[in-house]
Structure formats: structure tokens, C-alpha cells
KELUMFI-856580 format. One record per residue (C-alpha): x, y, z. Coordinates in nm, 3 decimals. Each point is the difference from the previous one (the first is absolute). Layout:
! residues N
X,Y,Z
...
//
This chain:
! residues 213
-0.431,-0.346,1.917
0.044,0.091,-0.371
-0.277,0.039,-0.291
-0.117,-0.206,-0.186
0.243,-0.001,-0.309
0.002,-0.116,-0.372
0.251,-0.018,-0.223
-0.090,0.066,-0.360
0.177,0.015,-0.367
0.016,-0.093,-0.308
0.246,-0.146,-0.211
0.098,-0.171,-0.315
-0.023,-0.341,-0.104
0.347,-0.100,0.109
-0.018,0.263,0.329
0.134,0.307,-0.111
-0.169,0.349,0.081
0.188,0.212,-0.258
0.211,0.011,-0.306
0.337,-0.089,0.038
0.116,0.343,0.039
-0.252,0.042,0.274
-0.227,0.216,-0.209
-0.356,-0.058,0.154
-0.258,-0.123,-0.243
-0.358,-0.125,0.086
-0.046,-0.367,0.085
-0.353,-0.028,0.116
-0.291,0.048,-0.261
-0.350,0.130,0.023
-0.159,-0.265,0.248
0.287,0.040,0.215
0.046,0.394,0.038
-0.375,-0.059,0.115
0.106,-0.259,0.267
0.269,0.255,0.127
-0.178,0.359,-0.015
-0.278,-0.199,0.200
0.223,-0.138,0.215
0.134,0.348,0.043
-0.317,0.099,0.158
-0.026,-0.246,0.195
0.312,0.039,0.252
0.104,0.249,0.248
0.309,0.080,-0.165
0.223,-0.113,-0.333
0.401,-0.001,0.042
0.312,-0.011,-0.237
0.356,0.063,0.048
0.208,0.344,-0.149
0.084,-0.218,-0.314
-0.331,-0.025,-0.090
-0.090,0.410,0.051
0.345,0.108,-0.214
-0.070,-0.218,-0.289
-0.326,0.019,-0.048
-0.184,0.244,0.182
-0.322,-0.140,0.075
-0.268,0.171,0.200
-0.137,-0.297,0.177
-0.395,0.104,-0.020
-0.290,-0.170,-0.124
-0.082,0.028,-0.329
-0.374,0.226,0.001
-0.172,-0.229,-0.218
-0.024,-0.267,0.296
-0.140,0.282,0.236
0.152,-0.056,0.272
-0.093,0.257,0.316
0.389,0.026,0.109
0.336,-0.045,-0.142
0.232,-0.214,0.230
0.320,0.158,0.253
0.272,0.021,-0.234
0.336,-0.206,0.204
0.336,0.016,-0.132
0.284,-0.139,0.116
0.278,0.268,-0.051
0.306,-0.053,0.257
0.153,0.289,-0.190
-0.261,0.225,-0.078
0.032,0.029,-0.347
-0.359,0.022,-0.065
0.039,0.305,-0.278
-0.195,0.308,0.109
-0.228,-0.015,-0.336
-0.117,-0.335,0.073
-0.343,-0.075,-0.084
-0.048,-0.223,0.330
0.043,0.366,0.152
-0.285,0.158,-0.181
-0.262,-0.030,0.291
-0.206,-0.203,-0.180
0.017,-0.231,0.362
0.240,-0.049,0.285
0.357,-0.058,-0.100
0.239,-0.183,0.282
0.380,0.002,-0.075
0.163,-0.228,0.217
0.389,0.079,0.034
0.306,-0.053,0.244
0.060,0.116,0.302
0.331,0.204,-0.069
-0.189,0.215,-0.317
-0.106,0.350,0.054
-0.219,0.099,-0.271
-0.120,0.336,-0.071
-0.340,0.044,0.034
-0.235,-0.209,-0.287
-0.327,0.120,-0.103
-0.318,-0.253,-0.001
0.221,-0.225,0.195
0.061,-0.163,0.323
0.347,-0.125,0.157
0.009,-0.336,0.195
0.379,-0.069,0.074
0.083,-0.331,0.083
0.320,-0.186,-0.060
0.334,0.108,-0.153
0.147,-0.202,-0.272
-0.332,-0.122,-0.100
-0.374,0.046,0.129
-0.071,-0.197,0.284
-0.339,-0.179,-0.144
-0.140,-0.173,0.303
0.035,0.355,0.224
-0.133,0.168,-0.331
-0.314,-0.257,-0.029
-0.025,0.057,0.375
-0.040,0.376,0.016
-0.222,-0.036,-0.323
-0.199,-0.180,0.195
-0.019,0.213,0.319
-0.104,0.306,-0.259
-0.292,-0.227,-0.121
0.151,-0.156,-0.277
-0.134,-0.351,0.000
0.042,-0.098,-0.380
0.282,0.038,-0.268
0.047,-0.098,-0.310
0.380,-0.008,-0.090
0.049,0.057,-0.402
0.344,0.011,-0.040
0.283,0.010,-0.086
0.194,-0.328,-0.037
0.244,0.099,0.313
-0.313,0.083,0.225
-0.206,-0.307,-0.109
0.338,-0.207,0.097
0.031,0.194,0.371
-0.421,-0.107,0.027
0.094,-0.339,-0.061
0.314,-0.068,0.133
-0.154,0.090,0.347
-0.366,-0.157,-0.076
-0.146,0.322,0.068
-0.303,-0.096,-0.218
-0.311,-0.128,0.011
-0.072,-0.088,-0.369
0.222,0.006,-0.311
-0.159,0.104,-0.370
0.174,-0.058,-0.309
-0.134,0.096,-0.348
0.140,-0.158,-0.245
0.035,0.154,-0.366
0.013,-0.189,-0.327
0.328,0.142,-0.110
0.361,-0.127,0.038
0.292,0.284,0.077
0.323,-0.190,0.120
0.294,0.134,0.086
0.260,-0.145,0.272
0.019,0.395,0.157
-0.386,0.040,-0.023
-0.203,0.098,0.290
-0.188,-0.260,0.131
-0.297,-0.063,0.250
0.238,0.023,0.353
0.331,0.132,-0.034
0.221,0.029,0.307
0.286,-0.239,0.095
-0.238,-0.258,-0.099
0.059,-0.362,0.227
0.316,-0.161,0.062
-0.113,-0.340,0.174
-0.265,-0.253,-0.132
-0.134,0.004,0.378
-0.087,0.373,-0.013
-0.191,-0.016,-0.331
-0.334,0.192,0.069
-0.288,-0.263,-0.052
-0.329,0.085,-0.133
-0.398,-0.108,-0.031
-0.178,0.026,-0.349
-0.331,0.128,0.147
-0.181,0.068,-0.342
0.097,0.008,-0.395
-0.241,0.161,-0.227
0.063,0.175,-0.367
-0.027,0.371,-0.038
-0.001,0.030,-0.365
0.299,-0.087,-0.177
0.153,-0.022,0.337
-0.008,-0.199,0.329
-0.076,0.088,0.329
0.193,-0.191,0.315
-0.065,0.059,0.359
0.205,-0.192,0.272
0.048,0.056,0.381
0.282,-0.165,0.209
0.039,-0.351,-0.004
-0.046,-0.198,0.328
0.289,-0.237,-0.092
//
């Protein structure tokens, strides 16, 4: 068993999710920070990889203006534990989770919890499944483009959002969507199911779930 888990980003017209020299800027607009803070509130727990907390530093919370009662478990995947010690994910605001690899001894991190599973990289389907065990039965996966590609590439997902932005960045070296090795073979091309299409402002809103092809 594993949670219930949704994949969520945003992302320029042509798929990238930063400038070209990776510094973040913000893709979704109004209607769709909405859609995400109350999405926020909705599920168990939001995750992103160590990429994510070094360059931009986010605290993962819910905005107070859409009230919600709790903030979400804070999950990051950090085989290394680099997670710096003046994070704002470890400000208490809610339960932070680092996951990291088996061979790291970390000294001890305030506001946090250690889950160690697998070495080179975190072992996501023992991760999902001990999430699970702890009462973890929704994520929502925000990033960043190596994490979304790890989701994918193993299907661990029940639904896939995309906002797309009215802007154009380019770049051959800019991060996109999924990073990763990407696929090698036609036959192992991930297929999808456009569930629903609606606009969110200047933008558009796409939500697929596995194809049954």
C-alpha cells in the first residue's frame, strides 16, 4: 500500500520551470497559487527533493488567508542530508520528514525526523510504504524536475497537474518539467490520460493520470 499521490507544477509555455541559469522565478499566477495553497490543505503531507530546499527555501505551509486548520508533514528527499540547519521547513511550523541513505550519520536536526532508506538514492516505494504505515495516506509531490522524473518514471502517481504560464523562456540547458536520464526506447515512453483542461487566468490548467494503453 502507498498514499494516494499527486504530482503537481508549473511550468512555462515551452516546459521549463526556471531561467536558464536555474534561477527560480514564479510560473503560476493568482488563480493558481489558490489551487495549490488549497491543495496544500488538503493532503497529509507535501514532498520535494534537496534541490528544491537549497535554492529556494520554501516553507511548504498554507498560506493564512485560505484558513486552513493544519499545515501539511513537510517530506524531503535528502540521501545526503544536506538539508541546511536554518531551513525554514525546520521552523516547526508542522512535521518535517528528511528521508536519507542508509550509510549517513547525521548529527542530530531540530524540528525534524530521520527515515533512512536507500543508499545512492531514496528508495521511493519503501519511502511511500512507511509513509503510509505512519498514517500518511496523501502527498502532493511539488518538485523538483529530478523528483517529478523518479514519480514518473516508476508511475508512482495517481494524477499529474501541469499549469501552464503564458510566457516563453528557452534555453537547450533549461530545467524542464522531469529531468532525470529521461527515456531511451520509444516502448518505454510513459503514456498519459488528459482527464480535464480548464483556464486559470492567463494560464492553463492540465490534469492527466496513467494511460491504460
Amino acid at each position: 500500500m502507498r498514499p494516494k499521490i499527486i504530482l503537481n507544477c508549473a511550468a512555462s509555455a515551452d516546459g521549463k520551470i526556471a531561467l536558464s541559469n536555474r534561477q527560480r522565478l514564479e510560473l503560476s499566477n493568482n488563480e493558481d497559487f489558490e489551487r495549490v495553497h488549497l491543495l496544500r490543505s488538503k493532503y497529509d503531507a507535501i514532498l520535494v527533493g534537496i534541490g528544491t530546499i537549497i535554492e529556494d527555501n520554501p516553507s511548504l505551509t498554507v498560506n493564512p488567508k485560505y484558513n486552513s486548520a493544519k499545515n501539511p508533514i513537510r517530506i524531503v528527499l535528502d540521501t545526503k542530508c544536506r538539508t541546511p540547519r536554518n531551513a525554514k521547513i525546520l521552523d516547526g511550523k508542522s512535521k518535517t520528514i528528511l528521508a536519507i541513505g542508509e550509510g549517513i550519520e547525521p548529527t542530530p536536526i531540530q524540528n525534524a525526523e530521520i527515515i533512512k532508506c536507500g543508499t545512492d538514492e531514496v528508495d521511493l516505494p519503501r519511502l511511500l510504504k512507511e509513509l503510509n504505515n505512519k498514517g500518511v495516506k496523501s502527498v502532493l509531490v511539488e518538485g523538483g524536475e529530478t523528483v517529478m522524473w523518479s514519480f514518473l518514471k516508476n508511475e508512482l502517481f495517481d494524477e499529474f497537474n501541469i499549469f501552464i504560464s503564458s510566457m516563453i523562456i528557452g534555453g537547450k540547458m533549461t530545467p524542464t518539467i522531469a529531468g532525470g536520464d529521461g527515456t531511451l526506447e520509444l516502448n518505454d515512453i510513459l503514456r498519459l490520460k488528459l482527464d480535464d483542461a480548464q483556464t486559470l487566468g492567463d494560464g492553463i490548467l492540465l490534469k492527466y493520470s496513467k494511460s491504460n494503453n
